[in-house]
MDAnalysis code that builds the backbone (N, CA, C; Angstrom):
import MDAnalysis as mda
import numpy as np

u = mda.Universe.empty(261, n_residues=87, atom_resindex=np.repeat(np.arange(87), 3), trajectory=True)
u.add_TopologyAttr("name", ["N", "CA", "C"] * 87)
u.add_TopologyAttr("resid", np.arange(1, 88))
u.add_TopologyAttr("resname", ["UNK", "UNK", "UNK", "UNK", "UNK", "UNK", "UNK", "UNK", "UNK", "UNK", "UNK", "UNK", "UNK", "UNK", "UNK", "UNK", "UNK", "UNK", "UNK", "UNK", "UNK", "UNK", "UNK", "UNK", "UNK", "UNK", "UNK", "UNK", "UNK", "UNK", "UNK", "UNK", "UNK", "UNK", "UNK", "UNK", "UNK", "UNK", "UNK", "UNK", "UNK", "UNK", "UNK", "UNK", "UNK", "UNK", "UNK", "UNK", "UNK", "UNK", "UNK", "UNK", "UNK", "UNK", "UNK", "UNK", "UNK", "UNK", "UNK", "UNK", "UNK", "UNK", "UNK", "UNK", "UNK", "UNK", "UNK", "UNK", "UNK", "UNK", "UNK", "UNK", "UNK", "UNK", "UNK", "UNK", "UNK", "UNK", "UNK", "UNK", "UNK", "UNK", "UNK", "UNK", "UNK", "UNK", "UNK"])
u.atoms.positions = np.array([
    [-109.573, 30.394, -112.269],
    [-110.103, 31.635, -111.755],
    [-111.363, 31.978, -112.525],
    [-112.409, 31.868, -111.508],
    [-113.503, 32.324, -112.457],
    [-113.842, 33.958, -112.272],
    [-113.981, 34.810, -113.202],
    [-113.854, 35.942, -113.778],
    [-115.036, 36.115, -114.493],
    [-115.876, 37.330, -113.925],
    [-116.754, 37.671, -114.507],
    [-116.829, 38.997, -115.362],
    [-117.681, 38.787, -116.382],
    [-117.532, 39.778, -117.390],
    [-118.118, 40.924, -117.153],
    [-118.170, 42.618, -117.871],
    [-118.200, 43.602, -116.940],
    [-119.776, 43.853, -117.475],
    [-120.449, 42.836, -118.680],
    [-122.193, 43.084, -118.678],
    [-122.675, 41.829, -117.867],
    [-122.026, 41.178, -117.185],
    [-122.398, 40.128, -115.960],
    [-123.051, 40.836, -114.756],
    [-121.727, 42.036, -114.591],
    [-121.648, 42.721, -113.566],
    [-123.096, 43.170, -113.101],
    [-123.279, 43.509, -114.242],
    [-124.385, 44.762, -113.986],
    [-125.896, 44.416, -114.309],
    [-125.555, 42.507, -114.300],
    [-126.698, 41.813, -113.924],
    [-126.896, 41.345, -113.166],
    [-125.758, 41.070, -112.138],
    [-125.755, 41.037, -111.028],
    [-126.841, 41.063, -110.100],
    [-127.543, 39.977, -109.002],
    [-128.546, 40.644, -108.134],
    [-127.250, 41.310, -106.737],
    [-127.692, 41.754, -106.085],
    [-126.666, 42.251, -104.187],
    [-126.168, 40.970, -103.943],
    [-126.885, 39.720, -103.787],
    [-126.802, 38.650, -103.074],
    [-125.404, 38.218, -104.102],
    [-126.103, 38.259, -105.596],
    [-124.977, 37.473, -106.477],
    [-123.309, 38.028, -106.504],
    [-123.638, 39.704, -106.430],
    [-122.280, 40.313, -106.253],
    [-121.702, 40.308, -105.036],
    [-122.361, 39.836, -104.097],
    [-121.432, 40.239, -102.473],
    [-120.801, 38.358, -102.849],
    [-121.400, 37.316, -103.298],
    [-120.930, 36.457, -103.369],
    [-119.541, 36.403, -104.290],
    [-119.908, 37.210, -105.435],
    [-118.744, 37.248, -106.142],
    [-117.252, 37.938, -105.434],
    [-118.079, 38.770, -104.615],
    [-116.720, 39.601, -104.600],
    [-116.023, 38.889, -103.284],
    [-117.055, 37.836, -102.765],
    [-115.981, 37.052, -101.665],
    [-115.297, 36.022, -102.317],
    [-115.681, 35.641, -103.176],
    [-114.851, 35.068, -104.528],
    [-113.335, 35.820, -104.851],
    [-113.413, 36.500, -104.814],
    [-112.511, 37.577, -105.356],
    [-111.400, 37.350, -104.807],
    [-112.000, 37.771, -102.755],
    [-111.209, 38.362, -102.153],
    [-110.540, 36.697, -101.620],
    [-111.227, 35.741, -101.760],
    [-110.352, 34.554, -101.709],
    [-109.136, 34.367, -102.315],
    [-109.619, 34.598, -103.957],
    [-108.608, 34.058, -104.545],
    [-107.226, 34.956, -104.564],
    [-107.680, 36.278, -104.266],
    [-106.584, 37.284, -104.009],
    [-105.460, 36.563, -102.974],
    [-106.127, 36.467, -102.143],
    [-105.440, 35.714, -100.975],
    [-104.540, 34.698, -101.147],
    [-104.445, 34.254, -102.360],
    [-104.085, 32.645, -102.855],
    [-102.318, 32.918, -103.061],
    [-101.100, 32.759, -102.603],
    [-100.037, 32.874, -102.848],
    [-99.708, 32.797, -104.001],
    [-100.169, 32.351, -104.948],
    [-99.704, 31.901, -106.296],
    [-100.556, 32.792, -107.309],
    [-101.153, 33.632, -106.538],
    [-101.845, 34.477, -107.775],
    [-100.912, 35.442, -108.317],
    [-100.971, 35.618, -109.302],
    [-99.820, 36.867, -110.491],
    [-100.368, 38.169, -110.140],
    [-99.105, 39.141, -110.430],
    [-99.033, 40.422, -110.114],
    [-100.494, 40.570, -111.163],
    [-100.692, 40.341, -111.897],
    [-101.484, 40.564, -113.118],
    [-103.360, 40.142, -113.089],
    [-102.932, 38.872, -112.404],
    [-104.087, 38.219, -112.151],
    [-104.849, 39.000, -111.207],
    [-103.778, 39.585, -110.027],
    [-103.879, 40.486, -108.984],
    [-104.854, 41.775, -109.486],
    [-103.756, 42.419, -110.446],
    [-104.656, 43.683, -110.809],
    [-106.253, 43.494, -111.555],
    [-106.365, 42.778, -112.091],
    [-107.787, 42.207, -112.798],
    [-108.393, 41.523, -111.802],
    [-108.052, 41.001, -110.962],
    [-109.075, 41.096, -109.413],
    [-109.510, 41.829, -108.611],
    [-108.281, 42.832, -108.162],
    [-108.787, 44.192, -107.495],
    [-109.812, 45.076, -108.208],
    [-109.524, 45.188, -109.578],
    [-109.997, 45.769, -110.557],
    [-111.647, 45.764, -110.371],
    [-111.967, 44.089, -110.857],
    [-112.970, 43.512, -110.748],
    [-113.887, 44.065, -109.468],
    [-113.010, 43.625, -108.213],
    [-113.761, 44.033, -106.492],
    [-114.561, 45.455, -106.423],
    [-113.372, 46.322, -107.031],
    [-113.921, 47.590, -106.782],
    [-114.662, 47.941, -107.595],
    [-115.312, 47.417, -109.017],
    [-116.610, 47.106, -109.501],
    [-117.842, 46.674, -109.272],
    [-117.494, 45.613, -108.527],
    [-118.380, 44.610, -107.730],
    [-118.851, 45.866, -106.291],
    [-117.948, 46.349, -105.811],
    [-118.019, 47.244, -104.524],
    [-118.850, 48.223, -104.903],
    [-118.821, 48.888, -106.313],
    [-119.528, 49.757, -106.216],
    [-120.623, 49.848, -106.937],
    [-120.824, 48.626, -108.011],
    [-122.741, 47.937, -107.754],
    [-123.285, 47.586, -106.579],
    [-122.176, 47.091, -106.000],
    [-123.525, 46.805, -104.716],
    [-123.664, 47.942, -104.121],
    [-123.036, 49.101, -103.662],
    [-123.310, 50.323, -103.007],
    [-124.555, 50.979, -103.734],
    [-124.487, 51.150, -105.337],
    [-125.444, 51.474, -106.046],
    [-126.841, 50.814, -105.846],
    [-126.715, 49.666, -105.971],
    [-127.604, 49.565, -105.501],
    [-128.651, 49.333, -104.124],
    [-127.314, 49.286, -103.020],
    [-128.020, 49.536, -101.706],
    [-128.682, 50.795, -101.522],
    [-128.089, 52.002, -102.674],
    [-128.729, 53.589, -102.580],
    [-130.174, 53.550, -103.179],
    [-130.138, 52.465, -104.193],
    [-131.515, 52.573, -104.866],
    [-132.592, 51.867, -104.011],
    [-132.304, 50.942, -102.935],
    [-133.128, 50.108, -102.246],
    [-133.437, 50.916, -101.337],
    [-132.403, 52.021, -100.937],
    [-132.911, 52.638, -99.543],
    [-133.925, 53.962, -100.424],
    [-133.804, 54.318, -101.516],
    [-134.521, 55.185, -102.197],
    [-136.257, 54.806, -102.368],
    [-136.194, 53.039, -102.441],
    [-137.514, 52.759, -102.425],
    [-138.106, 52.324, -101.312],
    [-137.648, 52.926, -100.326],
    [-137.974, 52.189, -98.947],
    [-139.335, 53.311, -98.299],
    [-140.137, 53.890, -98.578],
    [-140.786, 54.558, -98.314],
    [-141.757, 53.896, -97.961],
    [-142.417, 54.805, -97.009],
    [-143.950, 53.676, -96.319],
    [-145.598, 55.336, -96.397],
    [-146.205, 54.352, -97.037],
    [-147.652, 55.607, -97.076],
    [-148.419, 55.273, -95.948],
    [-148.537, 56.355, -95.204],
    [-149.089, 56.892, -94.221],
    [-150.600, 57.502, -93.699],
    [-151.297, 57.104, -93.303],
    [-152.274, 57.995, -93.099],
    [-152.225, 59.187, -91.692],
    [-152.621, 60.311, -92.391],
    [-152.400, 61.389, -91.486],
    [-153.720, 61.281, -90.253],
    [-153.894, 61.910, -89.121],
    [-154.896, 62.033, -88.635],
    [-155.939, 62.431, -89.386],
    [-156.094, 63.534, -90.080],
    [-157.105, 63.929, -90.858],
    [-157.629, 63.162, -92.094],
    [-157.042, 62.090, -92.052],
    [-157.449, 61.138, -93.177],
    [-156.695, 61.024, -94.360],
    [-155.537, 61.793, -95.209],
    [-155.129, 61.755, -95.952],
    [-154.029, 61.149, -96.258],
    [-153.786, 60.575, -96.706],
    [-152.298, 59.865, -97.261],
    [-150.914, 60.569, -97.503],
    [-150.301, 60.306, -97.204],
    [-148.828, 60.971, -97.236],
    [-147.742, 59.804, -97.020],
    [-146.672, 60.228, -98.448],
    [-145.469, 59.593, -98.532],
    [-144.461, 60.077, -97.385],
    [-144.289, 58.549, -96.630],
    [-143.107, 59.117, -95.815],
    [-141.342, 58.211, -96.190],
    [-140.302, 58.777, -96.083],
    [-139.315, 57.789, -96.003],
    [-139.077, 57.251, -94.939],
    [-138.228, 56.172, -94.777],
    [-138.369, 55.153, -93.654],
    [-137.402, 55.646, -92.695],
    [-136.889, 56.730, -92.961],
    [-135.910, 57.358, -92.143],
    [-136.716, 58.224, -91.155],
    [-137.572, 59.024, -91.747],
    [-138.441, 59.946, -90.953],
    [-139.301, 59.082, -90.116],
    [-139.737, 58.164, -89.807],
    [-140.667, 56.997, -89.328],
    [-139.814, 56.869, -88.297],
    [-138.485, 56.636, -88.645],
    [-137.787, 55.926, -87.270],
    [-137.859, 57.004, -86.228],
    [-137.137, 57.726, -86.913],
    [-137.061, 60.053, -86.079],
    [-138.564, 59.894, -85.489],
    [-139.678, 59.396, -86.142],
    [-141.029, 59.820, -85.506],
    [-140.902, 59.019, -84.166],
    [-140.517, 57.830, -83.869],
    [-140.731, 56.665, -83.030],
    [-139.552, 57.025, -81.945],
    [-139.038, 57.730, -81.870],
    [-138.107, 58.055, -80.950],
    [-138.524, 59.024, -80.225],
])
């Protein structure tokens, strides 16, 4: 069982932790895994679950696009308001 450590974690890139945590949810699956082994896997997932959420919040935080207004000036928009504009 490979088991990652909890300053691994949080070096983690998205790509590396969604991989890990399908890692996880394999070996969970495995009949022969221990009540024990069990809890230090779940453990692990819902670590893994909630770096990657963290950092899907920080990616959507930098998702902003600069704009030029009609009048010429620049303005920060988020990529949420862009879509609302296009509709």
């Amino acid at each position: 069982m490979a088991e990652a450590s909890p300053e691994r974690e949080t070096n983690l890139s998205f790509e590396e932790g969604l991989k890990r945590l399908e890692e996880v949810l394999r070996e969970l699956e495995q009949p022969a895994v221990t009540l024990d082994a069990s809890l230090g896997l779940f453990g692990e997932g819902v670590a893994l679950i909630r770096r990657c959420q963290t950092q899907l919040t920080q990616a959507e935080g930098k998702l902003q696009v600069l704009m030029e207004e009609a009048d010429g000036s620049l303005v920060l928009r988020e990529l949420a308001d862009l879509s609302a504009d296009l509709e």
